[in-house]
C-alpha positions as CSV (number, residue, x, y, z in Angstrom):
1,X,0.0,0.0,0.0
2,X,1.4,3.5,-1.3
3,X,2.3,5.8,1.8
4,X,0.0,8.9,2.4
5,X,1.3,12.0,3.6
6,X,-2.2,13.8,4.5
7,X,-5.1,13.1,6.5
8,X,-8.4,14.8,5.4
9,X,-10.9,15.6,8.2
10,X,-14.6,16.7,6.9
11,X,-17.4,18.2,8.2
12,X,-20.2,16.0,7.6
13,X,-22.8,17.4,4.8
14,X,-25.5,18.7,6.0
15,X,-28.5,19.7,3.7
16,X,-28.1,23.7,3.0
17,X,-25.5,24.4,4.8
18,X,-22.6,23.4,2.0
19,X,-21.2,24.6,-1.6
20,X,-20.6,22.9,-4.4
21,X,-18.0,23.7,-7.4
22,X,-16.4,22.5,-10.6
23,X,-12.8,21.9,-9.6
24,X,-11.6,23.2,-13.1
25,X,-12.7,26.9,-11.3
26,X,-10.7,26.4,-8.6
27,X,-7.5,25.3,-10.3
28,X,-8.6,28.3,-13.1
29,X,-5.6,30.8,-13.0
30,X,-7.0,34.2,-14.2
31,X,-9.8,34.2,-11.3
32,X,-8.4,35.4,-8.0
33,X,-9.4,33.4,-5.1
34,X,-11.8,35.9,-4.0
35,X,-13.5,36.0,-7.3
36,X,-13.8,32.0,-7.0
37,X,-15.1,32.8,-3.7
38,X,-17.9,34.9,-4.8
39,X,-18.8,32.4,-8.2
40,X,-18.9,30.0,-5.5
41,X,-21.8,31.8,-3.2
42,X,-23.9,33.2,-6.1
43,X,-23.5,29.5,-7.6
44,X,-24.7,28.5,-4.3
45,X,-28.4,30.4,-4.7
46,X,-31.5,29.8,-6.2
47,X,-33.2,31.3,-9.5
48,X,-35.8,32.8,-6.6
49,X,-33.1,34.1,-4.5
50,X,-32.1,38.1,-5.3
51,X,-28.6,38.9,-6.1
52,X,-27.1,41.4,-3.5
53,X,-23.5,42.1,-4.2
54,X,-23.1,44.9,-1.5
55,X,-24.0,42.2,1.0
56,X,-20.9,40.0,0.2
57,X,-18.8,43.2,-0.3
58,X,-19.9,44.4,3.5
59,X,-19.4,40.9,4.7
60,X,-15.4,40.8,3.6
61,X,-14.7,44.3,3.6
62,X,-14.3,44.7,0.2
63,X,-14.5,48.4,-1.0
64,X,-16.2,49.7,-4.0
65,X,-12.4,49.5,-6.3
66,X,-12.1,45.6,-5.3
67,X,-15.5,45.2,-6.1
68,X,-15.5,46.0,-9.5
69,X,-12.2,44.3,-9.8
70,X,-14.2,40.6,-8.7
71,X,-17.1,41.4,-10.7
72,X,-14.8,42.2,-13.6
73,X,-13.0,39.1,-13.6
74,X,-15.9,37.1,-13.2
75,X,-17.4,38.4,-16.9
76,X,-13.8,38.6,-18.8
77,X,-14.1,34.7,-17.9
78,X,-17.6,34.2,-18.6
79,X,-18.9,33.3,-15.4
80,X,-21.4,36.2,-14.7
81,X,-23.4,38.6,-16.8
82,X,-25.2,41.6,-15.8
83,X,-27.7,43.0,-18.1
84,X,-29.2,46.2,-17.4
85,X,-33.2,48.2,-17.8
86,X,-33.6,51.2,-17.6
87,X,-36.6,51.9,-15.4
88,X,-37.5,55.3,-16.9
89,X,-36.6,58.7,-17.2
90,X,-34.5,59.6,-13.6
91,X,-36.0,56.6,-12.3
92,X,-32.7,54.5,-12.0
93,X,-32.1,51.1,-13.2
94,X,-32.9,46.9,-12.2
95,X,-30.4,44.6,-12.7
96,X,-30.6,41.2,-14.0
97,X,-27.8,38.4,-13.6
98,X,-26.6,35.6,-15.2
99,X,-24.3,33.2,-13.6
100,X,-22.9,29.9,-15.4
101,X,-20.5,27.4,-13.6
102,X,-19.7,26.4,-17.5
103,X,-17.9,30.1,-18.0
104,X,-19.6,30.0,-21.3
105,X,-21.0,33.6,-20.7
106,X,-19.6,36.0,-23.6
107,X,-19.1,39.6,-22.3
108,X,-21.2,41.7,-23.4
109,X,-22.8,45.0,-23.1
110,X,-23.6,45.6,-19.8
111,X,-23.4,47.3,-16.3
112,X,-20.6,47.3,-13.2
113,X,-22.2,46.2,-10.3
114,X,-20.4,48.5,-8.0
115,X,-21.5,50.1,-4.5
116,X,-21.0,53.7,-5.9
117,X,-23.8,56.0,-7.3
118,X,-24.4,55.4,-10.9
119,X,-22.1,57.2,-12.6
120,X,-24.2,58.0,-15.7
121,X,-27.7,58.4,-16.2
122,X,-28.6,57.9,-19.3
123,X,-30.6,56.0,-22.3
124,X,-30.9,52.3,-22.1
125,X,-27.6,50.5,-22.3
126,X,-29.1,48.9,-26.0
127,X,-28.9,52.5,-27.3
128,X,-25.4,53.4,-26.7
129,X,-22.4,53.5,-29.0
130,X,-19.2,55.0,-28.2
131,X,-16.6,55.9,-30.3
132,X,-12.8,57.1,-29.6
133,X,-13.6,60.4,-29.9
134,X,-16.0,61.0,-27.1
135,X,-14.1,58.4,-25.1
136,X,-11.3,59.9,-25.1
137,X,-13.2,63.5,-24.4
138,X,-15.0,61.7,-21.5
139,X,-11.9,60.1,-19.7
140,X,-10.4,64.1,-19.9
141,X,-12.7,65.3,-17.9
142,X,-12.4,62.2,-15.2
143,X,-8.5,62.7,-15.4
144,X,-9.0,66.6,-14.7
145,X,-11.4,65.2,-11.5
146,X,-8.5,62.8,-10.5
147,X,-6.1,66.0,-10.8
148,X,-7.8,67.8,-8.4
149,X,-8.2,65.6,-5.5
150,X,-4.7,64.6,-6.0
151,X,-4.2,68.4,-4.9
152,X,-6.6,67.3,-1.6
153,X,-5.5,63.3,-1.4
154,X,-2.2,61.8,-1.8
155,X,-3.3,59.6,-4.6
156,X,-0.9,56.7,-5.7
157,X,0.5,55.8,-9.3
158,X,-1.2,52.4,-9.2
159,X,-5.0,53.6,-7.9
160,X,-4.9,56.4,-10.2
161,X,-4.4,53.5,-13.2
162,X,-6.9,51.6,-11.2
163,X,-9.3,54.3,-11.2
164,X,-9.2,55.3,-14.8
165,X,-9.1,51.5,-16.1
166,X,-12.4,51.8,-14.3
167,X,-14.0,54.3,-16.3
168,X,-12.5,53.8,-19.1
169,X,-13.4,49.5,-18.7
170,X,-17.5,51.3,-18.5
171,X,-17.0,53.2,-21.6
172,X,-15.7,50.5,-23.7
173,X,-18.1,48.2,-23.1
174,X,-20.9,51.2,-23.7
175,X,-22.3,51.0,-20.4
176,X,-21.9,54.2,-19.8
177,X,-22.9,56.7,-22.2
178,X,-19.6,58.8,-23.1
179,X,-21.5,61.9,-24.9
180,X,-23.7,62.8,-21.5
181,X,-20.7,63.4,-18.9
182,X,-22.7,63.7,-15.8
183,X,-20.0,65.7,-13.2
184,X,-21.6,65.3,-10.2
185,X,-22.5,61.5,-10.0
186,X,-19.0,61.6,-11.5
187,X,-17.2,63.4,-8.4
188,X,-19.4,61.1,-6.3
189,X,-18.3,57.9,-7.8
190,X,-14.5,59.3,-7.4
191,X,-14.3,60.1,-4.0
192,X,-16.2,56.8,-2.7
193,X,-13.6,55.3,-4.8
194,X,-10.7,57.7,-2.9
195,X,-12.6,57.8,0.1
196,X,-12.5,53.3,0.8
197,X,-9.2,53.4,-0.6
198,X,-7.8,56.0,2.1
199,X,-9.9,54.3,4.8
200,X,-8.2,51.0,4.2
201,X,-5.3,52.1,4.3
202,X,-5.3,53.7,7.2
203,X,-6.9,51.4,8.7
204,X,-3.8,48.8,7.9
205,X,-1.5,51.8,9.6
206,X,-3.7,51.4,13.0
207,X,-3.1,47.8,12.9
208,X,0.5,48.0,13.1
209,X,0.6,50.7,15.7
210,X,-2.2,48.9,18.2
211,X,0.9,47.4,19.8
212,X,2.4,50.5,20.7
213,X,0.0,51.7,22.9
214,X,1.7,50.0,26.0
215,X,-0.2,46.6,25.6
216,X,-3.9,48.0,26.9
217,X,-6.2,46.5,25.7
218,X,-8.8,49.6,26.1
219,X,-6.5,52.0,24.6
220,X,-6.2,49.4,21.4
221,X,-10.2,48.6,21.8
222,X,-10.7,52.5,21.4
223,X,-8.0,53.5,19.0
224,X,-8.6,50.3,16.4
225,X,-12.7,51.8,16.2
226,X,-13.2,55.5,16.9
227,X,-10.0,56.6,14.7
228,X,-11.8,55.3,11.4
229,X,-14.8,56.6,12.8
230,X,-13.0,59.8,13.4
231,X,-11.7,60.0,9.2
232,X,-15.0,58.8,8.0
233,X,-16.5,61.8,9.6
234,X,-13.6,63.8,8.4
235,X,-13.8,62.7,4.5
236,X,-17.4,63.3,4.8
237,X,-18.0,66.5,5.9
238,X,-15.4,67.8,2.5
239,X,-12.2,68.1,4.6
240,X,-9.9,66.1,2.3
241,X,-6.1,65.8,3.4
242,X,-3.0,64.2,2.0
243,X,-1.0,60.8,3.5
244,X,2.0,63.2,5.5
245,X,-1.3,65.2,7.5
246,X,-3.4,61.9,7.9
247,X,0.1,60.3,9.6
248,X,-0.1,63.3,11.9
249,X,-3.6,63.4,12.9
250,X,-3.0,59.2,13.6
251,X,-0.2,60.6,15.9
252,X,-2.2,63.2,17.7
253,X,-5.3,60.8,18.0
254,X,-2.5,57.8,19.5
255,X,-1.0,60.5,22.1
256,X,-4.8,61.6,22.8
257,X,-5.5,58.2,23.8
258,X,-2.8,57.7,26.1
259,X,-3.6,61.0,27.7
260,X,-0.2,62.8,26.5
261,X,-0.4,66.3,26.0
262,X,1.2,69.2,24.6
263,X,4.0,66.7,23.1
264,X,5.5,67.8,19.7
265,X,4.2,65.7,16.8
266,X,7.0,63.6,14.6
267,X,6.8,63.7,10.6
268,X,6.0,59.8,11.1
269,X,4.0,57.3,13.0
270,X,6.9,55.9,15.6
């Protein structure tokens, strides 16, 4: 008998409470595991059951950018559709999806799925057809949008690309119609984009600096929750500040924990 070098352990099936998948998805290279992760839920549903993306982005903290990025790799491999009706004049959109375990699902015109405003209203996706031209014209004026909250926000090499691939990803695939530039719904869309991406991050600096705050656990307790609280509030109410001033105001809201006072900031979390 061949020698093992594993033993398996299961969970014993239970009706309901288990998932099924092909194992040619999970071995499939160009999905990320958390896209496999999401095929794998909405595989897991019934035709009566109603898609809610926003409820599996709440439930692993996934921001609107990471999102999109999912929901995009799920149609470039044919796994999910989402088709798009206009429900009248101002009146929004409903959303119809298609998911196949085959990945048989050619990409097609359609709409992102992401948490963030529409960022066009406009005339059934059916009646749209951009060209270069007004792509190019439409991505100009997102760019200038980018520009100027990179004056407000440190914004990085990398998210700005993210960002525009974004955008640009809508227009080519005409689900967003490129000759009705909407700015405000556009400005929207940006800073919730900004806005997660900012909170995250931060978020990860907190983590590191928990420790530092001479191993109590209420000091940690407070300054892991009310600090994002305290920048969420911030970002909201239009005060908008770059990387080197959020590291300060981490240090100030640290000191303020521990009760120090009237201590001169450093240029950088200790």
């Amino acid at each position: 008998m061949q020698k093992t070098n594993a033993k398996i352990i299961r969970i014993p099936l239970e009706r309901g409470n288990y998932s099924t998948i092909n194992n040619n998805i999970l071995m499939k290279s160009t999905l990320s595991s958390d896209a496999k992760v999401l095929l794998q839920l909405l595989l897991n549903n019934s035709e009566e059951w109603t898609v809610n993306l926003q409820f599996y982005s709440d439930k692993f903290k996934w921001n609107g950018q990471k999102q999109a990025k999912i929901v995009k790799e799920l149609k470039d491999n044919g796994y999910l559709t989402v088709t798009r009706f206009s429900k009248g004049n101002k009146a929004g959109f409903d959303y119809f999806y298609t998911i196949s375990e085959y990945g048989n699902l050619k990409p097609k015109a359609e709409a992102t799925s992401q948490p963030t405003p529409e960022i066009q209203e406009s005339e059934p996706v059916s009646g749209i057809q951009n060209n270069k031209e007004s792509i190019n014209q439409y991505m100009e004026k997102v760019n200038g949008l980018l520009d100027e909250y990179g004056k407000c926000f440190t914004i990085s090499t990398d998210f700005n690309s993210d960002i525009q691939n974004i955008f640009r990803g809508l227009l080519d695939d005409n689900t967003v119609n490129a000759s009705q530039y909407n700015e405000p719904i556009v400005r929207t869309a940006l800073l919730n984009f900004i806005i997660n991406d900012k909170l995250d991050w931060i978020t990860s600096i907190i983590d590191k600096q928990k420790t530092s705050l001479h191993g109590s656990q209420a000091n940690q307790k407070k300054y892991i929750t009310e600090t994002p609280k305290y920048f969420k509030r911030l970002f909201e109410s239009g005060k908008y500040i770059n990387d080197d001033n959020i590291l300060i105001k981490l240090t100030n809201q640290k000191y303020s924990i521990l009760g120090i006072g009237g201590k001169k900031l450093p240029d950088v979390m200790d």
